[in-house]
N, C-alpha and C positions, 0 to 999 in steps of 0.2 A: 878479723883474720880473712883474708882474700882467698878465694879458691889459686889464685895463677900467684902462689907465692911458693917460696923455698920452705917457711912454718908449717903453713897446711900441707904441701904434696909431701913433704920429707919427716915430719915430725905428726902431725894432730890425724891427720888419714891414714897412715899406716898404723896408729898405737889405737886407734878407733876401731878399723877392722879387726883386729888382733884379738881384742879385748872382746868385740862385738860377739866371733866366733870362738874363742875359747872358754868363755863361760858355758856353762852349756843348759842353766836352768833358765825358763825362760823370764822370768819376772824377773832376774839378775840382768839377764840381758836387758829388758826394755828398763831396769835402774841405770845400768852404764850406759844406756843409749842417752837418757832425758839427762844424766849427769852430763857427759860431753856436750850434750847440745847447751849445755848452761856455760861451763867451758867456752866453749864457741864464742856463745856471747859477750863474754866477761874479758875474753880477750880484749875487746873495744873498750867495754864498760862496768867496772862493779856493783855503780852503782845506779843505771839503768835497767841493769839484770832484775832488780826488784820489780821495776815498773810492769815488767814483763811477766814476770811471774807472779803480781799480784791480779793482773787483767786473767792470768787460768784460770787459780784460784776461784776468782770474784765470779767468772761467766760462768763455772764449772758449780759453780752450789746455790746459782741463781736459775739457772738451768735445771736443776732438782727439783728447786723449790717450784716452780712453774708446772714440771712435772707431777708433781705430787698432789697440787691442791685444783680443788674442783670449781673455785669461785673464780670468775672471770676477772671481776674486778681487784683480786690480787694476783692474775698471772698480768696482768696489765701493766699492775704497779714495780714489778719484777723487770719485767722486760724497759719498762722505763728505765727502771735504776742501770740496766745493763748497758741500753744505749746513750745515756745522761755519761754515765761514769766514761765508757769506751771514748764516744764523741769528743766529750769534754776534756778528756785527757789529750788525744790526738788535736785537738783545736787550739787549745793552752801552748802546745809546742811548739805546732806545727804552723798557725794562722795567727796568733797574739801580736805577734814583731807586724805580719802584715796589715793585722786589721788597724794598730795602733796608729803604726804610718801612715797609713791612710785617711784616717782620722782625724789625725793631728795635721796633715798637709790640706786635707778639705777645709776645716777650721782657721788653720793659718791666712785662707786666704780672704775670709771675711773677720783678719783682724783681733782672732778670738787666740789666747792661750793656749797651748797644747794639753790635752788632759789628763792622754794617758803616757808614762814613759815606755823606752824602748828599754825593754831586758836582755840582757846578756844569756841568752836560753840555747842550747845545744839540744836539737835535735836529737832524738832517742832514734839510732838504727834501728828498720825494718819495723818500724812502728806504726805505720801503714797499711802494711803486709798483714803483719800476726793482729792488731785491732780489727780487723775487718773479718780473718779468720774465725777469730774468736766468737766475736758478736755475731756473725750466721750461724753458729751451733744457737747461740741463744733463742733467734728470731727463727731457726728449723724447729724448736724442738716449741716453742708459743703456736707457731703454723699445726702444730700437731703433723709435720710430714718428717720426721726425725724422735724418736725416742729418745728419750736422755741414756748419758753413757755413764753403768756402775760404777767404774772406777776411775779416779783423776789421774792416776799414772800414767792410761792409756789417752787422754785427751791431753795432759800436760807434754807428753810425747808427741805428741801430733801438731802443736803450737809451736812449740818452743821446735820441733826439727831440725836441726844444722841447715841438710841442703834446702830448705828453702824459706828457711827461718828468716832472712835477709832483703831478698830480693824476689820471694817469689819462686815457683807458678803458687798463684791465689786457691789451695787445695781446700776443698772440702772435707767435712769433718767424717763424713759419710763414706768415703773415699779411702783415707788414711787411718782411722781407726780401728776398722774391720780387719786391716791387715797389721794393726801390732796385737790386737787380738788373736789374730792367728799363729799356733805353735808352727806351721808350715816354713812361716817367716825367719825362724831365727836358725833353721836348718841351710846350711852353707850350697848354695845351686851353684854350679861352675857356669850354668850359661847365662843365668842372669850378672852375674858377676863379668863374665868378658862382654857381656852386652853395654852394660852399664862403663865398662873401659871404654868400650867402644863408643857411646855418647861424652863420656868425660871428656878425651881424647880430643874430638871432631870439635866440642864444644872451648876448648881452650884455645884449640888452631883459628877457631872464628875470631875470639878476642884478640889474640896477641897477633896472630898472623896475618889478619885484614882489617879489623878495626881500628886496633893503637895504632898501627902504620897508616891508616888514615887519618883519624887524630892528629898523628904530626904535624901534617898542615893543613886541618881544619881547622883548629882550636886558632893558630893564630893569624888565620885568614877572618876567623869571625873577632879574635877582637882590635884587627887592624882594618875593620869595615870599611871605615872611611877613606882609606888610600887604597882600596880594592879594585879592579879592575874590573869591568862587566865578567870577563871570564872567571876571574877569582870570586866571585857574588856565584857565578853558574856551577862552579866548581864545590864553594863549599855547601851550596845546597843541595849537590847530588851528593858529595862526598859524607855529609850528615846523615843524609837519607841514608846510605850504608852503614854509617858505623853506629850508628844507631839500633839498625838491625842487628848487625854481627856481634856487635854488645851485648846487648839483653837476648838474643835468639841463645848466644854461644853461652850466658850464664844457663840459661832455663837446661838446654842439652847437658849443662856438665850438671846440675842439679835432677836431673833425669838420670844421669849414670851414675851419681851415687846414693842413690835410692836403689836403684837396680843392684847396686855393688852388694847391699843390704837384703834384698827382697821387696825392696818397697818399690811398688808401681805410680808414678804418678803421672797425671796426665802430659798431653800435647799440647804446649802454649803458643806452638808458632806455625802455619802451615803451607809457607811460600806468599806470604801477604802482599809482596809485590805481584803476582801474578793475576791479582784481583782486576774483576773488571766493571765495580762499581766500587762507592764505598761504603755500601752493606755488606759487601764481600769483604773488603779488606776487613772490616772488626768482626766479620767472622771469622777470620785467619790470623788478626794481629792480637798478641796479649789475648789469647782466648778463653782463658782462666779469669781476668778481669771482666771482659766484657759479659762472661755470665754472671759473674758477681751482681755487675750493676742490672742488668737483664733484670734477674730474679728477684734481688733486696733495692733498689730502687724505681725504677721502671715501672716494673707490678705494682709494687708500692702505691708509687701514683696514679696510679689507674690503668697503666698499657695499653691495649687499644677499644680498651671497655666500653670506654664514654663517648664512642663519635672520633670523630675522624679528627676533629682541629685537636680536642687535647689529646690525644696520638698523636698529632704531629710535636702537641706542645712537651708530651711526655719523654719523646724522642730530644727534641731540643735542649730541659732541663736534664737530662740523665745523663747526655755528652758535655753539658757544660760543667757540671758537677764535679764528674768524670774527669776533665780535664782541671778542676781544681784540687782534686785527689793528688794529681801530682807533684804539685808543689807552692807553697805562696806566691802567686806573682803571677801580673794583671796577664804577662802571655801564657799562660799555661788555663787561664779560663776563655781566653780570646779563641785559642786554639781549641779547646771543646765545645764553644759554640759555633766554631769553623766548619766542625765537624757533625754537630748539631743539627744548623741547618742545614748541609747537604742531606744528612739521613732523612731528614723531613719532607727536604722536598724529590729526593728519590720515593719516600712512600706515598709522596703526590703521587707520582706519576706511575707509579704502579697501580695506588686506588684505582686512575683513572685507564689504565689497560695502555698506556705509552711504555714501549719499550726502547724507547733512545734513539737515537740514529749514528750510523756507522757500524761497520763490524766489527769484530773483538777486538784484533787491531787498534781501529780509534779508541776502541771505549778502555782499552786498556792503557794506552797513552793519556788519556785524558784524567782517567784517574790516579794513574800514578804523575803526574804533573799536579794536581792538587793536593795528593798525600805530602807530595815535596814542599809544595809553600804553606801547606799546615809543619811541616817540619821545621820551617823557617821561624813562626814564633814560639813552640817547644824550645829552640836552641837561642834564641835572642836573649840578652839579659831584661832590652823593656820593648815596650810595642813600639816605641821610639827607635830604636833600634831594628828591629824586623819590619818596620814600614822604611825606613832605608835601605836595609839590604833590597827588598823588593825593588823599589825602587831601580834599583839599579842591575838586579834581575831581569825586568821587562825594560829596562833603557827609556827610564821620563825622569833621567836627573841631567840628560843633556849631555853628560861626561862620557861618551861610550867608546872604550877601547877594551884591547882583547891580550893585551898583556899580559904574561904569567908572572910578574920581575920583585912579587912578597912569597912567591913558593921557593924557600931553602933548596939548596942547591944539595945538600947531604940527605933530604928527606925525598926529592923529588923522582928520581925512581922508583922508588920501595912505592911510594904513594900510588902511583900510578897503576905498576902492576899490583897493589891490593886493590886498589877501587876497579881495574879492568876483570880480575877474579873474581870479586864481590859481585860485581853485573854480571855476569857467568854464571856465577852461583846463584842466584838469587832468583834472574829470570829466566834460564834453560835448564838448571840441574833439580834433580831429586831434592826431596829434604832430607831432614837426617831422620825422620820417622817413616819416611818412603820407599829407605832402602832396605834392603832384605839383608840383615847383618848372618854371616856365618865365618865361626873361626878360620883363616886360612892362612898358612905362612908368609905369604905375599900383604895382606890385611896386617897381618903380626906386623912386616918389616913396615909398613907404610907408617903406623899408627905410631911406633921406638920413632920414625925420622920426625913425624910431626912432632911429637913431645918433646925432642932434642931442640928443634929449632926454638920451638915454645919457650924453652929452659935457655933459651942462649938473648932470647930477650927479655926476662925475668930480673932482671937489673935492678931496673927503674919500678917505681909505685904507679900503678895502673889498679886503678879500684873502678866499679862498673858503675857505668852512668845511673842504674837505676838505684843505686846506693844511694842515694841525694833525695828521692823520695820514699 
């Protein structure tokens, strides 16, 4: 079920809230909350619902059991089964179809038989998200920096969640459970409640209002590459560079507002990341909920900057390539975290070494939003074959260079424009949406009805969020 649908805004959100505050005992409530959030899921899937709720279960009395006993060498074996099961599951789904392919085309070519087949396997939504959720309660509560949590209601609550059960922000356990523990919670705030309209609101007008309208002629600018234009190669890589943000910015905001609609606070995943003026900056501003993820349970993991400077740098390289294969099977989404890889690496060269760049914020902010852009280029390619063409003909060494616009649709190419010229507005002069100082006011009221109107008047068509796919 999509947040930007006529199901969820008209039917599953309103009987949600209703239900959320008219019970009034609270352990009812967090039963109707973890019920709808199963709901939710089930929408999509019945019988992925299980996989999900076997991954609580499984983390949630592995996690006890770590707790409980004093021998290391069976919190060890605990935490193993947790990440063996987690990993394995998410790998079997997620990486099997790739790793076989791969396999089986490297084999091919000296001759040999294919060995393993390609399955017919569907992806389990948000199964990225909630595995990774989960398995950090496990590996907090082995670290001994996290207590185990007494009851599974309140951690099955907190995994399974609607607003971000799907796509994210990557919350801590630590974070969200303290507050369905809290009787505070399920007491009805009218300011959190129009706060939370007010992120819902801002975050729908990003997707449907800026992003899908760019989409229009992104999507098939990228897959008519090869009749592209130098301008149309220029276009769809600024043009992705935005809806990509307005995508995933404008889900995490509306997943911000209905938590707050609830009382649930959860964090800031996005913080003007164009604005960055390296790209240490940016992934402290982009997806900031992942990037602590990997920080804390990868990174550290491997040593972080423990052991000397080169495996720092090599800790920072595997953590982003990794990173980037988190996202999805396929050779450009690991190309593209080791993109990003070695720039973090060798920015923390030059920081060891007391260089702080040259030019002023200006350049260095041009500079790096120009590489954030052609790291965007193999995020959005189907193969590196593909994103080494587009480039191509991005920097103009394919020899064909004209500035044509004449594959941009003549019915899309307005709207297009004025979102991507709004979107650059937005993006690199204006506030964020946790920036601004929200208070009720009539004017705010009428602004927030016209956005949602226009929103509802492009609600037609199927529009599911790009981070849906990972």
């Amino acid at each position: 079920m999509l947040f930007n649908s006529y199901a969820f805004l008209f039917l599953f959100l309103p009987f949600t809230l209703l239900g959320y505050y008219w019970i009034t005992k609270k352990n009812l409530q967090l039963w109707f909350l973890f019920l709808s959030s199963v709901f939710f899921y089930c929408y999509w899937s019945t019988v992925y619902v299980f996989l999900l709720l076997f991954t609580v279960v499984l983390d949630f009395y592995l996690a006890k059991a770590i707790s409980m006993t004093t021998s290391q060498a069976r919190r060890k074996t605990f935490l193993l089964i947790s990440v063996i099961a987690n990993l394995g599951i998410l790998g079997f789904f997620k990486y099997y179809n790739f790793f076989a392919d791969s396999l089986n085309g490297a084999l091919q070519v000296t001759g040999l038989a294919p060995p393993l087949p390609i399955l017919n396997l569907v992806l389990p939504i948000g199964i990225s998200f909630y595995t990774f959720q989960s398995l950090s309660y496990v590996i907090d509560v082995y670290r001994r920096t996290s207590n185990a949590h007494a009851h599974l209601l309140e951690f099955a609550g907190y995994v399974t969640l609607f607003p971000h059960q799907i796509s994210g922000p990557l919350v801590r356990h630590n974070y969200i459970v303290p507050q369905l523990e809290d009787s505070k919670t399920y007491f009805f705030n009218p300011e959190n409640f129009w706060k939370g309209c007010y992120f819902f609101v801002f975050g729908l007008a990003k997707k449907m209002m800026i992003a899908d309208r760019i989409a229009a002629v992104v999507d098939p600018l990228v897959m008519n590459m090869a009749g592209a234009s130098t301008a149309e190669a220029w276009i769809a890589m600024i043009g992705y560079t935005m809806q990509l943000y307005f995508d995933f910015s404008g889900y995490s905001d509306m997943a911000v507002g209905l938590g707050l609609m609830m009382n649930i606070q959860f964090p800031q995943n996005f913080n003007s990341p164009y604005k960055s003026l390296s790209i240490t900056e940016f992934w402290q501003r982009w997806h900031i909920t992942l990037s602590s993820w990997l920080k804390d349970y990868l990174y550290i993991s491997l040593g972080g900057n423990r052991a000397g400077v080169l495996k720092t740098y090599r800790n920072l390289f595997l953590t982003m390539a990794i990173g980037g294969l988190w996202h999805g099977a396929n050779w450009t989404y690991l190309v593209w975290g080791c993109f990003h890889g070695g720039i973090l690496a060798i920015e923390r060269l030059f920081k060891d070494r007391g260089w702080k760049g040259v030019g002023n914020k200006y350049v260095k902010w041009t500079f790096t939003f120009f590489l954030v852009c052609v790291g965007w280029v193999f995020f959005r390619a189907h193969s590196v074959d593909q994103a080494l063409f587009w480039l191509q003909k991005v920097f103009m060494l394919n020899g064909d260079i004209n500035w044509d616009i004449t594959l941009i649709p003549l019915k899309h190419k307005d709207r297009f424009f004025a979102a991507l010229g709004v979107g650059i507005l937005v993006a690199f002069l204006a506030k964020n949406t946790w920036e601004r100082e929200f208070k009720p006011t009539l004017w705010r009221a009428a602004l927030m009805a016209f956005m949602f109107v226009v929103c509802l008047m492009y609600m037609g068509e199927e529009s599911p969020f790009l981070y849906f796919q990972f």
